[in-house]
C-alpha positions as CSV (number, residue, x, y, z in Angstrom):
1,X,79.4,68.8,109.6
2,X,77.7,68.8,106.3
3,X,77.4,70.9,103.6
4,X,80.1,72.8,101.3
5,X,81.4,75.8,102.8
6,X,82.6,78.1,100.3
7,X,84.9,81.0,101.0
8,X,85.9,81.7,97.5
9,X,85.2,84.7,94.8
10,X,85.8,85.1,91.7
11,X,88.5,87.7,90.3
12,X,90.6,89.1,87.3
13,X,94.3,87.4,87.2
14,X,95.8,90.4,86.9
15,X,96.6,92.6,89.9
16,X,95.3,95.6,89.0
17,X,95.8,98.2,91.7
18,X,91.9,98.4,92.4
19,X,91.9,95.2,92.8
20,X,94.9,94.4,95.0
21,X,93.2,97.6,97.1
22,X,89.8,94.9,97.2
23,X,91.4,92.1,97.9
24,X,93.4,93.1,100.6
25,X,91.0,95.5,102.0
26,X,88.3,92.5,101.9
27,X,90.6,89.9,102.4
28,X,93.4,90.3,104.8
29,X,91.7,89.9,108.2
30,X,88.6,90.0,109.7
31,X,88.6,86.7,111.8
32,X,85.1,84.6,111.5
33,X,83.3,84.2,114.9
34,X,81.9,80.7,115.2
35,X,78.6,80.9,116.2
36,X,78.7,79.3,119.9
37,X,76.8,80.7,122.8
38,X,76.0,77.8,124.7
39,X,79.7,76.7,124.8
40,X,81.0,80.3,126.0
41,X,84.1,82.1,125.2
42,X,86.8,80.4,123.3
43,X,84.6,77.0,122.8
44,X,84.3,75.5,119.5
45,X,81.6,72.8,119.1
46,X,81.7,70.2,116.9
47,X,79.8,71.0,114.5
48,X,82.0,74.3,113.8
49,X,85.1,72.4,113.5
50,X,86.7,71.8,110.2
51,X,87.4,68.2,109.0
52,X,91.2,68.9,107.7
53,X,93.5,66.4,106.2
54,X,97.5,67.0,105.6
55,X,99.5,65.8,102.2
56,X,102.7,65.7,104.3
57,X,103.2,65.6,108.4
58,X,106.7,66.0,108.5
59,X,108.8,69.2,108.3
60,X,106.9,72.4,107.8
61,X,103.4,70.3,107.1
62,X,104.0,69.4,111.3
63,X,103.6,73.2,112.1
64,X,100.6,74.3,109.9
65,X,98.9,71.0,111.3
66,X,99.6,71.6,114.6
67,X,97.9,75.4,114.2
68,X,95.3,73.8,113.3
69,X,95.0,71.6,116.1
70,X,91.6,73.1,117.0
71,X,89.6,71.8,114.4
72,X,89.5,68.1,113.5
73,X,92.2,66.6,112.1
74,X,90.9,63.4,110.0
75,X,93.4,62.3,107.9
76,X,97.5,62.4,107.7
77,X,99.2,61.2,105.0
78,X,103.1,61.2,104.2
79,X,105.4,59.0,102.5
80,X,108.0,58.7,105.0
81,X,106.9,57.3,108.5
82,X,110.0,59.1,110.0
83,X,109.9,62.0,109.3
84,X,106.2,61.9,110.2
85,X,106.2,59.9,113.3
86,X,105.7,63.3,115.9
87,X,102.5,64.3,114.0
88,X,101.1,60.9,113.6
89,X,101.8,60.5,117.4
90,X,100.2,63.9,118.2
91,X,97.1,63.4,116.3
92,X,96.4,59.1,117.0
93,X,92.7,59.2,115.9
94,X,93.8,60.5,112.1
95,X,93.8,57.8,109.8
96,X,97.0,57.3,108.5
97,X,98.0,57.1,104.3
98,X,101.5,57.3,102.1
99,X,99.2,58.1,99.0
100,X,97.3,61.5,99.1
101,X,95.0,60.0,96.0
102,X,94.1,56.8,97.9
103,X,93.4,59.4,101.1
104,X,91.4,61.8,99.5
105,X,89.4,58.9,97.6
106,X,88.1,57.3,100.8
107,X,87.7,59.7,103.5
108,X,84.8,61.2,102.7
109,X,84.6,63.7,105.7
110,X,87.7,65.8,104.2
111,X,86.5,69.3,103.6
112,X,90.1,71.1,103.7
113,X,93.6,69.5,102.6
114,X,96.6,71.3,103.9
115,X,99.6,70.1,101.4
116,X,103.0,70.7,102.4
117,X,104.9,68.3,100.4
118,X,108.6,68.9,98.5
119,X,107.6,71.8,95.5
120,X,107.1,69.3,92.9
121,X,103.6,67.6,94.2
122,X,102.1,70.6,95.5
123,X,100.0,70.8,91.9
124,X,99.0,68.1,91.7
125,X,97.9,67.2,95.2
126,X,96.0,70.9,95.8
127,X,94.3,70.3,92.1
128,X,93.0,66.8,93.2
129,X,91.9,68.3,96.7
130,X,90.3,71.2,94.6
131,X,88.4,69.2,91.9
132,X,87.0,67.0,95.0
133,X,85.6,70.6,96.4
134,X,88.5,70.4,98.9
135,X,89.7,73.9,100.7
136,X,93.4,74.1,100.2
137,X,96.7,75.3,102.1
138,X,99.7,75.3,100.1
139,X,103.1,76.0,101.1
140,X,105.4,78.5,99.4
141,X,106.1,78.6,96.6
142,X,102.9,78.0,95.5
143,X,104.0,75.9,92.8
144,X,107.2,74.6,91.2
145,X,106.5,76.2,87.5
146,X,104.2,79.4,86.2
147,X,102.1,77.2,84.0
148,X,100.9,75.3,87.7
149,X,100.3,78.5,89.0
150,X,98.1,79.3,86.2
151,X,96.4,76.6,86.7
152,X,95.7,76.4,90.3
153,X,94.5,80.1,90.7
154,X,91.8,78.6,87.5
155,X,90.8,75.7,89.7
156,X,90.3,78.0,92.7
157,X,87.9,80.0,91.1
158,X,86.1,76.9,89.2
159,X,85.5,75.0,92.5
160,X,85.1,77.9,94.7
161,X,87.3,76.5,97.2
162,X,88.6,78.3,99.8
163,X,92.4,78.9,99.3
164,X,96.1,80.0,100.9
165,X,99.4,80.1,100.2
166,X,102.2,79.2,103.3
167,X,103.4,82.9,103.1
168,X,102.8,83.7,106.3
169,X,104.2,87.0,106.3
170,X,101.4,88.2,104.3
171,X,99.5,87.9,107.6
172,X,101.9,90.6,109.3
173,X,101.7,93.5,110.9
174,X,104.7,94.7,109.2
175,X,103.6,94.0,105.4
176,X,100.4,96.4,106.3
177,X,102.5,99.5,107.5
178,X,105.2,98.9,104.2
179,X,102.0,99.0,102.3
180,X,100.1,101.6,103.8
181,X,103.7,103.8,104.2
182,X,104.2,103.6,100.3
183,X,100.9,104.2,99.0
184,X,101.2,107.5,102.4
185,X,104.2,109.0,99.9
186,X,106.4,108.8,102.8
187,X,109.1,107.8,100.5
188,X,108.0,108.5,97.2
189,X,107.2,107.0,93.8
190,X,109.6,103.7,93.7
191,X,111.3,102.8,90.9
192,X,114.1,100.3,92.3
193,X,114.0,97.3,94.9
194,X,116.6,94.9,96.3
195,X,115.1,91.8,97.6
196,X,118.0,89.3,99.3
197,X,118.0,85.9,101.1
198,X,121.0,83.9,102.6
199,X,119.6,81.1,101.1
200,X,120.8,78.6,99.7
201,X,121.6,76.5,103.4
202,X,121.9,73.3,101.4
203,X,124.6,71.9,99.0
204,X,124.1,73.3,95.4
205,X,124.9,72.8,92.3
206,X,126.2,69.2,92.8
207,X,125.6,66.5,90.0
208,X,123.2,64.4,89.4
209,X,124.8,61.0,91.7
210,X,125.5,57.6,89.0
211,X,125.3,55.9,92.4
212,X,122.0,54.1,93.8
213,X,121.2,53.4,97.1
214,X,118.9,51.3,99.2
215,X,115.8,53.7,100.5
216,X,114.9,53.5,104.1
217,X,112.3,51.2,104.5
218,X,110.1,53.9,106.3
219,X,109.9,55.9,102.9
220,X,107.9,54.9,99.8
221,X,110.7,56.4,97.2
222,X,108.1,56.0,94.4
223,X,105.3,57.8,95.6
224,X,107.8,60.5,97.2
225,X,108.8,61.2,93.7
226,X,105.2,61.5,92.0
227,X,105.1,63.2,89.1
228,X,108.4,63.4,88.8
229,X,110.4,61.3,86.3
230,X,111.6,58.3,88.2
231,X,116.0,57.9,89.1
232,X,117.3,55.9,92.0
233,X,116.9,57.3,95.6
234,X,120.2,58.6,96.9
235,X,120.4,60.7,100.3
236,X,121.6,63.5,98.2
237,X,117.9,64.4,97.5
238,X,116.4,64.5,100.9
239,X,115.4,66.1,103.3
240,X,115.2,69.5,102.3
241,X,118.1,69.7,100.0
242,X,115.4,68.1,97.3
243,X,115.3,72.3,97.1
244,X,118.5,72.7,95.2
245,X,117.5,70.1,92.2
246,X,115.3,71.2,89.6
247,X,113.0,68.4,89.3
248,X,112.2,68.6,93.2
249,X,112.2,72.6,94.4
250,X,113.1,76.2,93.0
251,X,116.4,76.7,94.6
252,X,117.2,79.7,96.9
253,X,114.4,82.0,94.9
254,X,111.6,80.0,94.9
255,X,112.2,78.8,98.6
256,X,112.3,82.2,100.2
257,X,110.9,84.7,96.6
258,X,107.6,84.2,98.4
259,X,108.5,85.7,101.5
260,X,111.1,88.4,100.8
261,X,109.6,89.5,97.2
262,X,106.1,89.3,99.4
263,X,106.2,93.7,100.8
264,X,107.2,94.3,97.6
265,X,104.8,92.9,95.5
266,X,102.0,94.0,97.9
267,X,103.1,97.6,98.5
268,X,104.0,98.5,94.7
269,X,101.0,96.6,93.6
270,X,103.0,94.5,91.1
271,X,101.9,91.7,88.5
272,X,103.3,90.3,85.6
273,X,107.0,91.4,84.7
274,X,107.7,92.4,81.2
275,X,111.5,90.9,81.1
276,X,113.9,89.1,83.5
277,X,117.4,88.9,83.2
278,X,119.5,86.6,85.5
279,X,123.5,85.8,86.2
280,X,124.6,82.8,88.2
281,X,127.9,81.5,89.5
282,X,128.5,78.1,90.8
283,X,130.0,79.1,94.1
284,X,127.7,81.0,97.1
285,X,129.3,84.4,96.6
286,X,131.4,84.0,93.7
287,X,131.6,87.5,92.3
288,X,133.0,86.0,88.6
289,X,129.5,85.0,86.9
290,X,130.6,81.6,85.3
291,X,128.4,79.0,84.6
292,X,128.7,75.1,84.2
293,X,126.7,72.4,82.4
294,X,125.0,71.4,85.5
295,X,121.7,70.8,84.4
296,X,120.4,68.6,87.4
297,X,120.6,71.3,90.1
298,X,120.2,74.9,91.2
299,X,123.6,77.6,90.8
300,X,125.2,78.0,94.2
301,X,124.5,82.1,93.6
302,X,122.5,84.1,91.7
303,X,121.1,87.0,90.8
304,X,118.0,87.7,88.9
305,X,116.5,91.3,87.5
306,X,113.0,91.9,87.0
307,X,111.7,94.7,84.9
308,X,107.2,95.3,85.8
309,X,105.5,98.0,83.7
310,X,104.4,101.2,85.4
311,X,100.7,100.5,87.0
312,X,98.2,103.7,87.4
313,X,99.9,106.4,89.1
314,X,103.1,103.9,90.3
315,X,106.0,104.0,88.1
316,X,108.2,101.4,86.0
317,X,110.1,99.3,88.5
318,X,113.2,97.4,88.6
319,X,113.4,94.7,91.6
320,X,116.9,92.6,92.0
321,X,116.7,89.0,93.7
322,X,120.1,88.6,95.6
323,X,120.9,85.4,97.2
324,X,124.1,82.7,97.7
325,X,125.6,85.9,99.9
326,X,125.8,87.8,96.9
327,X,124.5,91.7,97.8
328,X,123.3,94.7,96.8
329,X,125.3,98.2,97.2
330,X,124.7,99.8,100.8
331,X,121.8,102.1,100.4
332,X,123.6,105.9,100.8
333,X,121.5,106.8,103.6
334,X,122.0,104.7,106.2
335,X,124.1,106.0,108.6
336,X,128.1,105.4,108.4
337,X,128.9,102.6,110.8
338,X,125.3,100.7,111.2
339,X,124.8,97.7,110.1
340,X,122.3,96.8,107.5
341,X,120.9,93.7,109.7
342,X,119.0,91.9,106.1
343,X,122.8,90.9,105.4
344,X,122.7,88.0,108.1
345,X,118.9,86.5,107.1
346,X,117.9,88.6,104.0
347,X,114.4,91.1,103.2
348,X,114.1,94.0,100.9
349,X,115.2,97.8,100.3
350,X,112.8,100.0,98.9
351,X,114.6,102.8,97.2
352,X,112.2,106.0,96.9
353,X,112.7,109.2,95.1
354,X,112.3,110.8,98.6
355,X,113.7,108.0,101.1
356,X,114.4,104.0,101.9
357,X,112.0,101.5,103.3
358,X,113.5,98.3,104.4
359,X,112.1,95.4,105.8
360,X,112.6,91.7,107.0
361,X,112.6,88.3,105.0
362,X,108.8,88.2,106.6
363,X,107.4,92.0,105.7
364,X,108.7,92.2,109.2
365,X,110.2,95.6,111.3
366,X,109.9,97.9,108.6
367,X,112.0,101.3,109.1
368,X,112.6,104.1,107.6
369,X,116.4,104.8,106.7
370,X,117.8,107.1,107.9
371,X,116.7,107.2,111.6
372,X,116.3,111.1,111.4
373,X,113.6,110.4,108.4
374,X,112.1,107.9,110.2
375,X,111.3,109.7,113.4
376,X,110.7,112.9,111.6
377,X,107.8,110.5,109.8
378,X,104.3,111.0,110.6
379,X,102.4,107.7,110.7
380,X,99.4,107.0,108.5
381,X,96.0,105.6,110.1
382,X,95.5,102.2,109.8
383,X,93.4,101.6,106.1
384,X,94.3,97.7,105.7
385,X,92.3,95.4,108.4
386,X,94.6,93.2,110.4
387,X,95.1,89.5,110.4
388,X,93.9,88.5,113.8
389,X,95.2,84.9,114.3
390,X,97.9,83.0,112.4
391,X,97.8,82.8,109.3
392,X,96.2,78.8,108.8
393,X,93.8,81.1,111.5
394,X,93.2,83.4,108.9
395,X,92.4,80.2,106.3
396,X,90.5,78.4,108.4
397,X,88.2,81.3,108.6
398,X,87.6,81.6,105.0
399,X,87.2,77.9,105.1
400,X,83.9,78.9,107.4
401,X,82.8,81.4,104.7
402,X,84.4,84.4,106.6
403,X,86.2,86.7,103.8
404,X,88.4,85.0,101.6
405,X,92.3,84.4,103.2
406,X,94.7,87.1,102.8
407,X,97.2,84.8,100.4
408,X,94.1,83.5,98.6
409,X,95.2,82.2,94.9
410,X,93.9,85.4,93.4
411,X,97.2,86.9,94.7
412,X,99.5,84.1,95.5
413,X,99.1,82.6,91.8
414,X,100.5,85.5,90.1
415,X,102.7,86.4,93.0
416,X,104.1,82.8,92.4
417,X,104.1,82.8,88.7
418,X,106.6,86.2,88.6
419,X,108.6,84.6,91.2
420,X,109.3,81.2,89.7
421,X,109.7,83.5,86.1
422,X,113.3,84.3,88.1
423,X,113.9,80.4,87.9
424,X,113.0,80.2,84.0
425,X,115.8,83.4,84.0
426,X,118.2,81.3,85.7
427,X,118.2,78.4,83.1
428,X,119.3,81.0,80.2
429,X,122.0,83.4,82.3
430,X,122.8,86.9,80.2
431,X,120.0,86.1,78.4
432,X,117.0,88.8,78.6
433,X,113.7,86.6,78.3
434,X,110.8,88.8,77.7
435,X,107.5,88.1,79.2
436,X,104.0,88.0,77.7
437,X,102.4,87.6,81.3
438,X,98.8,86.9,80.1
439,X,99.7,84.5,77.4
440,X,102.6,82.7,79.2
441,X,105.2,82.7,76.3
442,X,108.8,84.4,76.6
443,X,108.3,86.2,72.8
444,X,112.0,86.5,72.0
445,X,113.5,82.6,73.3
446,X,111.5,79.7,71.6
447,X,113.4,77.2,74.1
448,X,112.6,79.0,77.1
449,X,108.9,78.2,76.9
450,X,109.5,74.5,77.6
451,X,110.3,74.9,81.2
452,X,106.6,76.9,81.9
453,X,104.7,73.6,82.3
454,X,106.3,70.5,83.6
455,X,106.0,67.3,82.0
456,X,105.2,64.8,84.3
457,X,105.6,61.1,84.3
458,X,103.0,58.3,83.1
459,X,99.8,58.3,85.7
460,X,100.5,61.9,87.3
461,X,99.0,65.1,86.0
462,X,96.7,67.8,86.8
């Protein structure tokens, strides 16, 4: 294949809600054609395949690699030939690399990079991929800090490079009709959300181990660390539970805000918050809000409040993060005896001046509450296209210069930067940080602002 495709535009950071209408009118799903008649139906010849390369096979990076299992899959690279071994296997022409630099240096065919590595390199692997003229797929969160999102959602633009976030809700069915329900009046202005999760599923807070051990020899510790400041491996970081240490992942909020907090920002056409409060406890469910000095890792519950500024005709709007088993009061009309079924996985309640919206951790099954309102409810027409596909489907599209992909950085930078805001909360519990959203600065805690941009280590950066 030659040439740069570009499936980029260009547009305001701010979500304004003209231009969360555009983008999502535009950009959440009309599914690109190839151009293919002599193959027939279904056929994709080579020269409309993508040349895609992963920054991590294992875990999550397996499945988006394996929906993309159409296209050609160049390149794999992952630091730990274990946890790997499947998608190697799967894919045995890819040429194999630990370091996503040395990868994206010499194989020249790359024209899309799917990066799925622990929160900490997802920067600065999609900023490399991006400066290169890459395409990018990042899993949620976006990034590990606002000042990354900032940045990424810049480089988007700069490079015109296709882009995604792993939110793959935002693809759904469901997130349309939440959406297109609110904006109907079926429940009326909103002015409060609950957002839960029964995250975290790994061991936090713990401290940081004195202990070092011997790294399995199939894992490069080094490069699996990257930009973070170097300590001795210990099995305390990985797999997953990297997610409940600071210098690795974003805890309970920042691995399932993305998701959960996705309907909500959508349908109530959020942006920036103006203040965010958080409480924490060091026990999942603890209902006494103590906190410890334990500055290596993520509380074991929390609870974070964000306040977001009325925008046009939508009102002010409080939305409560819940997670550790801690949760919100039962909404007063749902029916005595049934059970609210976002206590065993998590999602959100929408709380209108007129009725109650709630939906899964994926924008998924959205009802009415209660069932009398719902079937009493007349359905809106369809005004948001549908994703047709997946949703690495949906980026692969834009990829081939169909519209730009639904979780484009346009929306999943600033979605990502007020969700990891929670995180900067958490650090400074009872504290009320308020938020200059354009300019990046809490305006009433100095200290706070440290945390917005991470520092990273000697030879790493963005």
């Amino acid at each position: 294949m030659s040439g740069k495709r570009d499936g980029s535009r260009k547009e305001d950071p701010i979500i304004s809600r003209r231009k969360f209408v555009g983008s999502v009118t535009s950009a959440a799903g009309f599914m690109v054609v190839p151009r293919h008649v002599l193959g027939g139906r279904g056929y994709l010849a080579p020269s409309d395949k993508l040349n895609i390369a992963a920054v991590g096979a294992g875990g999550m990076g397996a499945s988006n690699i394996d929906r993309c299992r159409r296209e050609n899959i160049v390149a794999l690279c992952d630091v730990d030939d274990r946890r790997a071994a499947s998608t190697f296997n799967k894919f045995p022409d890819a040429k194999r690399y630990r370091d996503f630099r040395k990868m994206l240096e010499t194989e020249k065919s790359i024209e899309a990079v799917i990066v799925a590595t622990p929160d900490h390199t997802h920067a600065v692997a999609a900023m490399m991929a991006m400066k290169m003229g890459k395409h990018v797929y990042v899993q949620k969160p976006l990034t590990r800090s606002v000042g990354e999102a900032r940045k990424l959602t810049e480089a988007a633009r700069q490079y015109k490079v296709a882009t995604q976030m792993g939110n793959q809700g935002h693809s759904s069915e469901g997130l349309r009709q939440v959406c297109e329900w609110i904006w109907d009046g079926a429940i009326g202005p909103v002015r409060e959300v609950h957002c839960l999760t029964n995250r975290p599923v790994w061991k936090q807070p713990v401290q940081r181990p004195a202990e070092e051990a011997a790294a399995p020899e199939t894992l490069d510790w080094d490069l699996w660390l990257g930009p973070a400041q170097v300590r001795p491996y210990n099995p305390a970081y990985l797999p997953m539970i990297w997610r409940g240490w600071w210098d690795f992942g974003c805890g309970a909020l920042g691995d399932m805000g993305c998701h959960v907090m996705d309907a909500s920002f959508s349908a109530l056409k959020l942006g920036y918050p103006i203040s965010v409060e958080a409480c924490a406890s060091t026990q999942a469910g603890e209902e006494m809000f103590t906190w410890i000095d334990c500055k290596d890792s993520f509380p074991g519950s929390s609870i974070v409040r964000y306040t977001f500024p009325a925008r046009g005709d939508m009102p002010q709007v409080k939305l409560c993060w819940w997670d550790g088993g801690m949760l919100p009061e039962r909404p007063a009309e749902l029916e005595p005896g049934r059970k609210l079924e976002l206590e065993d996985d998590g999602g959100t309640i929408f709380l209108g001046e007129k009725g109650t919206i709630v939906c899964g951790t994926y924008s998924d099954a959205p009802t009415i509450i209660p069932e009398s309102k719902s079937k009493a409810y007349k359905r809106p027409p369809q005004t948001l296209p549908r994703v047709k596909g997946t949703h690495e489907q949906n980026w692969i599209d834009a990829c081939k210069g169909g519209p730009p992909a639904c979780s484009n950085f346009d929306y999943a930078g600033p979605f990502t930067e007020a969700v990891v805001m929670g995180n900067l909360a958490i650090r400074f519990p009872g504290q009320k940080l308020e938020w200059d959203g354009p300019n990046m600065r809490v305006t009433n805690l100095e200290e706070a602002n440290q945390y917005i941009m991470p520092v990273y280590r000697d030879g790493w950066s963005l």
